[in-house]
C-alpha positions as CSV (number, residue, x, y, z in Angstrom):
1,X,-156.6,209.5,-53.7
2,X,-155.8,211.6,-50.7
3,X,-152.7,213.8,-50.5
4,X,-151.3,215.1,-47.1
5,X,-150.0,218.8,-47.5
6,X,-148.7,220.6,-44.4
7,X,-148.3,224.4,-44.5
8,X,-145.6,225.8,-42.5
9,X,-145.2,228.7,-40.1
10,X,-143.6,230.9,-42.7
11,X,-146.6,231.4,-44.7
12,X,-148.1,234.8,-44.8
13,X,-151.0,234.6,-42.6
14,X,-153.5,236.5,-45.4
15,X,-152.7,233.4,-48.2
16,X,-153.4,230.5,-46.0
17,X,-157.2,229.9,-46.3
18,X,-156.9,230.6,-50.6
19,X,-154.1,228.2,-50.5
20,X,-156.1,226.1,-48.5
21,X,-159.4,226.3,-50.5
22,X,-157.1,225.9,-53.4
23,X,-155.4,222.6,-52.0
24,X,-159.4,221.3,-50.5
25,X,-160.2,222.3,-54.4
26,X,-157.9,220.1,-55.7
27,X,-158.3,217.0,-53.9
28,X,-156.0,217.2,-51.1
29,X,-155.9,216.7,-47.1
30,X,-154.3,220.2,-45.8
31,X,-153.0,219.9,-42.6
32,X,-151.9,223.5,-40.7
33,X,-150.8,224.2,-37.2
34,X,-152.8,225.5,-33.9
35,X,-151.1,228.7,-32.8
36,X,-152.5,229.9,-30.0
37,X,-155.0,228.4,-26.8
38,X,-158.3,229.5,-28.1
39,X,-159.5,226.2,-28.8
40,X,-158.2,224.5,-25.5
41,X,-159.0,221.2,-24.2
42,X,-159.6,219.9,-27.6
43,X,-156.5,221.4,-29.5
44,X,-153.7,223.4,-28.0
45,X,-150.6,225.5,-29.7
46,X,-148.9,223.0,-31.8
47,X,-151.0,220.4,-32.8
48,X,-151.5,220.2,-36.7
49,X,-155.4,219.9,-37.7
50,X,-156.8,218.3,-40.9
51,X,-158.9,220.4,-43.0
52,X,-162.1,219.1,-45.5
53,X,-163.9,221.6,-47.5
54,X,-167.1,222.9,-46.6
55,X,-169.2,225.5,-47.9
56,X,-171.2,228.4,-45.4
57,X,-174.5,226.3,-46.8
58,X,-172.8,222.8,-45.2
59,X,-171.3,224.3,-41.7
60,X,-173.0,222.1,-39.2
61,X,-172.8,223.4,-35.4
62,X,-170.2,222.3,-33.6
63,X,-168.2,221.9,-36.8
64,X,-164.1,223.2,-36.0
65,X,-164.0,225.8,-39.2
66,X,-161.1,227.5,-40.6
67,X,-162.4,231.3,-40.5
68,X,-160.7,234.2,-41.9
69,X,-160.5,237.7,-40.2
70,X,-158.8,240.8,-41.3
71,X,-155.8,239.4,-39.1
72,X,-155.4,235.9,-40.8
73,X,-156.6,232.3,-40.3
74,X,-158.6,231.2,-37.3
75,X,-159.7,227.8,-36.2
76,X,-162.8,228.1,-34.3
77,X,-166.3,226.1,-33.4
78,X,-169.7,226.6,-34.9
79,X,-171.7,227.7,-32.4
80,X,-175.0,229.1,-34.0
81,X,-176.4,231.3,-36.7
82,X,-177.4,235.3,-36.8
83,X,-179.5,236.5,-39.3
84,X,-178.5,239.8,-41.2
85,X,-179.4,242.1,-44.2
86,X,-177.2,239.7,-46.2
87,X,-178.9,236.4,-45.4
88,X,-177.7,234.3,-42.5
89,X,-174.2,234.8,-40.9
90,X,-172.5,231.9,-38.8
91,X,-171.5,232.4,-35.3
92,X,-168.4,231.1,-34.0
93,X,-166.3,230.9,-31.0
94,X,-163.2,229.5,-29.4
95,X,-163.5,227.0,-26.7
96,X,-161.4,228.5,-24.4
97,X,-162.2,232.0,-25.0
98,X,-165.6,233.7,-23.4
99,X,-166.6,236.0,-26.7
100,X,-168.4,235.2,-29.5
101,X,-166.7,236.0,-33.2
102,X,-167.9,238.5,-35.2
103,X,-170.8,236.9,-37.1
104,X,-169.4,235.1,-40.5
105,X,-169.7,236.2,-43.9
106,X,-170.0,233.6,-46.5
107,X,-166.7,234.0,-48.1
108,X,-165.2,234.4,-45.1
109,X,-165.0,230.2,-44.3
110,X,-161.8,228.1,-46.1
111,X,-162.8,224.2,-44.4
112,X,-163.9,222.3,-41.7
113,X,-161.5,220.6,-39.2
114,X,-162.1,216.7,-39.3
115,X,-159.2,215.5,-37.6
116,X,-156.3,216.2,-34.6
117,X,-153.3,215.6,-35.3
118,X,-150.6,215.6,-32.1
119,X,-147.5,213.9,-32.3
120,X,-147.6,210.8,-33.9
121,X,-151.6,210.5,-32.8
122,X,-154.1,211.2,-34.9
123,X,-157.7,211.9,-33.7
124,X,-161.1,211.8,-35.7
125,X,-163.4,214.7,-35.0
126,X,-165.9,214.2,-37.0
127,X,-167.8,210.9,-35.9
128,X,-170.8,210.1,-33.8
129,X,-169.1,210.5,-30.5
130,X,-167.5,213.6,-31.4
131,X,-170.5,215.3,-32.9
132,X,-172.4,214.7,-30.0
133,X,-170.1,216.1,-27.7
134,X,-169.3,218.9,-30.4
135,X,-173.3,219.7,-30.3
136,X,-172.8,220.3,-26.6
137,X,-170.0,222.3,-26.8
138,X,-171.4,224.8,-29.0
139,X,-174.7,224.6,-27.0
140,X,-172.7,225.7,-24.1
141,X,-169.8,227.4,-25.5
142,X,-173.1,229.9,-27.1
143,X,-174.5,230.6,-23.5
144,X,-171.1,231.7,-22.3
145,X,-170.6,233.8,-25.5
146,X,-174.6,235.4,-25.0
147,X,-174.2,236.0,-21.6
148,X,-170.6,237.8,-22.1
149,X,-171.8,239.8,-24.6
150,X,-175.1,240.9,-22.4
151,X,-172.8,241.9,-19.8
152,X,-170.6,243.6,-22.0
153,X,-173.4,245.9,-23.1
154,X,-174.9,246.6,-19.6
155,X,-171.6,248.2,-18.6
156,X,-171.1,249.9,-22.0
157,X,-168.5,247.7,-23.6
158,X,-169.9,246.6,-26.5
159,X,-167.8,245.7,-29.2
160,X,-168.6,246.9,-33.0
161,X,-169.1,244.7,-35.6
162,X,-170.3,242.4,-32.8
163,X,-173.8,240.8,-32.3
């Protein structure tokens, strides 16, 4: 049985993902809002995303994750992994943004995106088309990030916690 829950903007930003493991715990489709262009073309400030659970172990690349930072919630792609004392960390990124995320602790991942929602249209993102074209855009998005973060160094701009 699936059950539709939609969060609203009035949630403190520091209880969405454990109310959203929580809700992906119990059986339930969370569905929160995009705030923000990070992600653009594929989702833009004000679409609602559907979440599914998925563990660190289970992130594919090109998966759409609900990460959490220090700051709150953030919705970006899998684009790779970086190893670390602590095992392996995942990298992510936003498609419209040209640096990588800090790499991922474990813990630090509440679900996978597996569906847009805009309006009264609702999108798939996780079938054969889609993953292809997510593979692609984590291949590339990955580059970008690598090559930003190069430069960055060279001219002494190299962000802590970083890669």
């Amino acid at each position: 049985m699936r059950r539709d829950v939609s969060l609203e903007d009035r949630l403190r930003a520091d209880l969405v993902a454990p109310l959203v493991r929580d809700l992906l715990a119990d059986g339930a489709s969370p569905e929160i809002p995009v705030r923000g262009n990070s992600m653009l073309p594929i989702l833009r400030d004000g679409d609602q995303v559907r979440l599914a659970p998925v563990t660190h172990a289970k992130a594919r690349l090109g998966d759409i994750v609900l990460r959490v930072d220090p700051s709150g919630p953030v919705i970006h792609r899998v684009v790779g992994w970086w190893p670390s004392r602590n095992g392996w960390r995942l990298l992510t990124k936003g498609d419209g943004t040209w640096r990588l995320d800090p790499p991922l602790p474990p813990q630090s991942l509440a679900g996978r995106v597996v569906a847009r929602v805009r309006g009264t249209s609702v999108q798939r993102l996780d079938g054969t088309g889609m993953r292809i074209r997510a593979w692609s855009r984590a291949f590339w998005s990955l580059t970008a990030g690598l090559i930003v973060e190069v430069w960055d160094r060279a001219h002494g701009r190299a962000r802590s916690g970083g890669i």
